[in-house]
N, C-alpha and C positions, 0 to 999 in steps of 0.2 A: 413858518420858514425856519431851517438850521442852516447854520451856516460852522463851517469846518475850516482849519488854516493849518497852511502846509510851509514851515523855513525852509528857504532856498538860499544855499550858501552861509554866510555869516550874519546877514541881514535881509535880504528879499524875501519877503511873503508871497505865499498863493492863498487866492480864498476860493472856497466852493458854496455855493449855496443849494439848498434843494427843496419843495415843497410838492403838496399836489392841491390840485385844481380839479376836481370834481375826479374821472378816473385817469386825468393826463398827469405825468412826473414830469417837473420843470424842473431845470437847472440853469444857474447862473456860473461863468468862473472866469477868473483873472486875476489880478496882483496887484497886491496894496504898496501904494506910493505913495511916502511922508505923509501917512496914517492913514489915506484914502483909498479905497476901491476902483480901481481902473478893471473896466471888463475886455474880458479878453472877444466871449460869445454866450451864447445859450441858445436851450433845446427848451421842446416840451412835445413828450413822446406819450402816445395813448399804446400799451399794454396790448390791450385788450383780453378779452377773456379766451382763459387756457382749456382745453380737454372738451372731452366729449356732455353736450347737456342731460341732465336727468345719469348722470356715471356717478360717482364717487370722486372722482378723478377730476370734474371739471370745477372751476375757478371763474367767478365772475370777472367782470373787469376791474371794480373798484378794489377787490383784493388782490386781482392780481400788479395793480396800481402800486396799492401799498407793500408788495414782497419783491418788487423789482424797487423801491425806492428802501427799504430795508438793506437789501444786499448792495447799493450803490454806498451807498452810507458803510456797511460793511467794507465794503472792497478799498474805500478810500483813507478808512482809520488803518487797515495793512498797510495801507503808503503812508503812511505820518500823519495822515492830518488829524487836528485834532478839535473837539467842536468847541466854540465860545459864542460869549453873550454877547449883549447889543455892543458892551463897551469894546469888543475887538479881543477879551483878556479869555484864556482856557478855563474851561469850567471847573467847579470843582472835582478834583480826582483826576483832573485833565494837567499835561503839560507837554510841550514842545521837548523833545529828546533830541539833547548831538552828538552826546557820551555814552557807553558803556555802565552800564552799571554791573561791578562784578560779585555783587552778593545777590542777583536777581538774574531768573532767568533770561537770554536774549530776547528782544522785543521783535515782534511780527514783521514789522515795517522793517527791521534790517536789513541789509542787503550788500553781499559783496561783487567785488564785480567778475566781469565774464571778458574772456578775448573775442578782439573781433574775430565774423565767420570769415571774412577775408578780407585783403589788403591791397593796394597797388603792388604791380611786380616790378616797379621803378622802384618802390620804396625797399623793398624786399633787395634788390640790384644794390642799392646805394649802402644796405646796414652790410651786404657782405662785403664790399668793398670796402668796406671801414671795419671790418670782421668784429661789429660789434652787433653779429645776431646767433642767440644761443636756443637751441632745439630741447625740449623738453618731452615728453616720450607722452601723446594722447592715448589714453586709457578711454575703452568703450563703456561708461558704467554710470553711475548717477552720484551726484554730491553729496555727502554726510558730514556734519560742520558736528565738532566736540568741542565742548566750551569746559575748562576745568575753572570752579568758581573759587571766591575767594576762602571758601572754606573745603575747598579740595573737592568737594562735588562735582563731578564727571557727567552732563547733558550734550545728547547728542539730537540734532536738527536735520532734518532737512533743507534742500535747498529754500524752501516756501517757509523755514524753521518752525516748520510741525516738529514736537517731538520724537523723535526714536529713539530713544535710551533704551526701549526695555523690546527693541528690534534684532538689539545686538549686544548682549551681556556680554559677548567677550571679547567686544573693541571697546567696552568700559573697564572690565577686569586690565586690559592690556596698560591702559594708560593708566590705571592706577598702580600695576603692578612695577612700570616703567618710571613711575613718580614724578610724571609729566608738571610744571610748575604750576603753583598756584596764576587764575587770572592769565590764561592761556588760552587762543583758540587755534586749533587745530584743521585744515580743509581736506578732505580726501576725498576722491574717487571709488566709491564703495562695486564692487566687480565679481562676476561667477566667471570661471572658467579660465581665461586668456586672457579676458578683457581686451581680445581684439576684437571679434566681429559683432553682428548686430543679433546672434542668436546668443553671445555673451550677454550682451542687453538687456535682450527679451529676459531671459532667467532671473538676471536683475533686477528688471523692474516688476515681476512679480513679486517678488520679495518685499519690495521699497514700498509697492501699495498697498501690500496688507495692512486696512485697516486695523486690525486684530495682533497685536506684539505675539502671542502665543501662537497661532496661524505664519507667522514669519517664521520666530522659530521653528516650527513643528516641517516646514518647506527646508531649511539650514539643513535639520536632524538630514531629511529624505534627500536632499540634492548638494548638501555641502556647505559648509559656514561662507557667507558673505568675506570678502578678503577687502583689503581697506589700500587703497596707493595713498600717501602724503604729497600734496603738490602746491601748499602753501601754507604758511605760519604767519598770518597778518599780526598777530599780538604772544607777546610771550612773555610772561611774568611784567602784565597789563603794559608793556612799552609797545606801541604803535611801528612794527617794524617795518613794514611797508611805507610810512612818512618820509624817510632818509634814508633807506638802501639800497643800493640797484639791483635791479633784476639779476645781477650775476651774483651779487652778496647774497642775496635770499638765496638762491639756489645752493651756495657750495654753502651755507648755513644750516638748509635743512640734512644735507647727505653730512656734514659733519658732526653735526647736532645728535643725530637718529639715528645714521645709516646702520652702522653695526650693532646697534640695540634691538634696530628691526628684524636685524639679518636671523641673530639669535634668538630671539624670542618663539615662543611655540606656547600653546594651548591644546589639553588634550583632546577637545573637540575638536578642533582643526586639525586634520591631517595635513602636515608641510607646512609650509609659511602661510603666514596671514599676513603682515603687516611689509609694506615697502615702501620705499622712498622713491623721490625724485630719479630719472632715468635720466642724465645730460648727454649732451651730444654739442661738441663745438666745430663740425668742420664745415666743408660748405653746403648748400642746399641739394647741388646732384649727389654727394654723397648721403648726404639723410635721408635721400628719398630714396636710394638704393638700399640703406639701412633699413626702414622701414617697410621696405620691399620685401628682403632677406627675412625680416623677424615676423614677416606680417603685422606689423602694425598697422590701425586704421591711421595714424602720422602724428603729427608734429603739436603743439601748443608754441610756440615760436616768440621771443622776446628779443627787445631792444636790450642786449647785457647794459649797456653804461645807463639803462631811464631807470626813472623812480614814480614809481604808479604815485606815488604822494596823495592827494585830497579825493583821487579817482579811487582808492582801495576799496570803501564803501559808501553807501548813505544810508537812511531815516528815512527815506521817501518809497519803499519798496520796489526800486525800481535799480540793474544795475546797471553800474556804469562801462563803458567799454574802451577803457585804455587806447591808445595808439601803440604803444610800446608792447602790447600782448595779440597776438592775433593766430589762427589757427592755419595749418598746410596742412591739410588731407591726401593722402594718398590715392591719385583717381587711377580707372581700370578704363580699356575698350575694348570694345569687340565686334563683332560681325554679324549680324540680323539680317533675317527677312522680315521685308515692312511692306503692308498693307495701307492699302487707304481708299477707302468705298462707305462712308460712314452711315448710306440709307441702308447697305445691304446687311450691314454689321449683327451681329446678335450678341445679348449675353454670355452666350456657351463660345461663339464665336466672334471677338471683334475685329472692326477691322477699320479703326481710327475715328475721328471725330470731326466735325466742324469745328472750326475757328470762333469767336465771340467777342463782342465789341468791336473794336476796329478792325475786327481780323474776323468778322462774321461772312460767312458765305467762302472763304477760304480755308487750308487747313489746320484744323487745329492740332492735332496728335495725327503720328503713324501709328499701328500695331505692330510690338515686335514678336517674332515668332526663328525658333530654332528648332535644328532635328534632332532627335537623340539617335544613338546608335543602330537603332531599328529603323530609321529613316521616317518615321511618323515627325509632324510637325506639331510642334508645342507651342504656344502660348507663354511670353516672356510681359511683355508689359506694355504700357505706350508711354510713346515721348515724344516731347514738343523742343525750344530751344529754336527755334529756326528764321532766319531774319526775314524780311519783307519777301525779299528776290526769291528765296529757295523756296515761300508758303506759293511763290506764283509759278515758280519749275514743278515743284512736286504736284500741283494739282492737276499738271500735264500730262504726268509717265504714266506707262504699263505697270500694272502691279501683277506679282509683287517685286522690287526691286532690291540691291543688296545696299545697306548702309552700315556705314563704322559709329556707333555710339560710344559716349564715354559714360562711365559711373561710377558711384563710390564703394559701393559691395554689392554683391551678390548672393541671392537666395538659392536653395533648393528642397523639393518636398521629398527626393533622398536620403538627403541629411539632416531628416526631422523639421523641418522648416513646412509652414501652412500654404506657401507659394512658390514657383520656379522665377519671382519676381526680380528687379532689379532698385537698388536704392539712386536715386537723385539720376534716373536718363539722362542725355543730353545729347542730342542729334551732331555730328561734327561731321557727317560727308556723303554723299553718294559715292557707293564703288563700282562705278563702271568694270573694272579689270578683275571683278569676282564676282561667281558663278552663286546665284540662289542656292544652289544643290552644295556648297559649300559651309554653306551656316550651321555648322556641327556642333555640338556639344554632348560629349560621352557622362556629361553626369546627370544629364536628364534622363 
């Protein structure tokens, strides 16, 4: 048996146990009280054997026993925990981390935190009413954490703080050139393109996965340097600034700090700017969202100006935390579909919605949305669900196909280079009696 221990807070312990039993992985876990093991639960899971027999490929049980208890043990040292002996004490080479150490690189188990996906619209109601809610400009793109060490060394992370230092030479050159302080970290929004839509992403995140630093670059050369937003300074010449500052101080901190070093700054790989700061916005929410309208933005990261993220900034346990004071407004779309729903007659090339499952089994579970292009042929947009009790018992009534108004968060097209005429995050919001099927047009299909 090992067992692993995870600090929580200033003093509360977790403990994990794990062992095997011929080819089942058991686990023990719960939390030590004034010295004790109090359990929380436990499992013991049989594996079983992986891949095809007499292949190359295939895995008995008993090893593949031992590589699913490998990788739990793995996955649990990235959240902090750390293994000890019988006596409860970390092993040798082993220790409980709550600090920074800034002659070392960032440790695995770091983690900063993330705004909520969303929030009450009461609460949302009440910070404009006290017009203490300040709009910060959502970038479509993936995190890259810069840590400058205590001897000026420039490493850049990933969110997961995988390395990418050598992803992006010249958002390290920048910050060296910029003479960012010692015992600094840095959070950006790393972006192709606009970094508005989700085809900004996609280019992104090819980028971000290349296993291969030279393969990243070599995509930079052919599609364009990765471009970096600044959207938080949690530590800056090793002071915890996130501890005691409000969200409004951080913000008019980093544009005062950066702004105009960013503005000017240039590299000659980069054609145009690379580096940008903080985007603020303080008025009230229909105007931001008319803002974000106007610019195309996918919207908002949205804060409480007077909170202070305080002890929420980060933790050691690989896991992040999610503020109350930070939380995200997305800009959503609607529009006008033909929907289907006949799920036995459906085919691959053709769908045309699905069954319900679990409590919703035998009812319906998705329509198929479908629109016309200019040519009047009908297309294939996507299916969506979202539907309460009542409407899964109406809609399994109607004629199809009928007109419905759905809402969403962007839109695809295999026009404008995109693999699908798809839709991101559907959501059913009406039957429109008072519009015509032969109406569901769209000229960019």
């Amino acid at each position: 048996m090992r067992e692993f221990r995870q600090r929580q807070g200033r003093s509360a312990e977790r403990f994990w146990q794990t062992w095997l039993e011929d080819d089942f992985v058991c686990t023990v876990w719960g939390a030590v009280v004034d010295g004790k093991r109090k359990e929380h639960g436990r499992t013991k899971d049989r594996p079983g054997p992986k891949g095809k027999e007499d292949t190359k490929a295939y895995v008995d049980s008993y090893a593949n026993a031992q590589f699913n208890l490998d990788r739990d043990i793995r996955k649990k040292t990235e959240e902090g925990y750390v293994e000890v002996g019988l006596d409860g004490q970390p092993l040798v080479g082993g220790a409980i981390q709550t600090t920074i150490d800034w002659g070392e690189r960032l440790p695995k188990k770091l983690c900063f935190s993330k705004p909520r996906n969303k929030v009450n619209g009461d609460y949302i109601a009440a910070l404009e009413a006290k017009d203490d809610l300040l709009f910060t400009r959502k970038v479509n793109g993936m995190t890259v954490i810069a840590q400058v060490q205590a001897d000026g060394k420039v490493v850049l992370y990933s969110r997961r703080m995988d390395i990418m230092s050598d992803h992006f030479p010249h958002l390290v050159k920048a910050i060296k050139e910029l003479k960012i302080p010692f015992c600094t970290i840095l959070m950006f929004e790393a972006f192709m393109g606009d970094g508005n839509t989700k085809r900004d992403l996609g280019k992104c995140s090819e980028i971000m996965r290349c296993k291969l630093p030279q393969k990243s670059t070599d995509r930079q050369k052919e599609r364009g340097w990765m471009k970096f937003y600044l959207y938080r300074i949690p530590f800056w010449k090793s002071l915890h600034l996130e501890a005691d500052h409000t969200c409004l101080e951080l913000a008019h901190l980093i544009d005062n700090t950066l702004g105009d070093k960013f503005i000017d700054y240039r590299d000659d790989r980069a054609k145009g700017r690379l580096l940008y700061t903080l985007e603020l916005f303080e008025g009230s929410v229909k105007e931001a969202m008319e803002l974000a309208e106007n610019e195309n933005y996918e919207g908002w990261v949205c804060y409480q100006a007077s909170a202070v993220i305080g002890d929420y900034s980060y933790s050691f346990d690989g896991k992040a935390h999610r503020p109350a004071c930070a939380f995200k407004m997305k800009r959503a779309q609607t529009d006008d579909f033909r929907a289907y729903w006949d799920p036995d007659a459906g085919t691959k090339e053709r769908p045309l919605g699905t069954w319900g499952t679990g409590k919703n089994m035998g009812k319906v579970g998705t329509l198929s949305l479908y629109q016309l292009n200019k040519k009047g042929e009908e297309t294939y947009i996507a299916d969506c669900s979202g539907f309460t009790d009542e409407e899964r018992e109406r809609l399994a009534t109607q004629k199809y196909p009928i007109c419905v108004e759905v809402k969403y968060d962007s839109r695809f097209y295999k026009s404008q280079g995109d693999k699908t005429n798809s839709l991101d995050f559907p959501r059913y919001q009406r039957q429109r009696d008072d519009k015509l099927c032969q109406e569901c047009v769209d000229e960019e299909l």
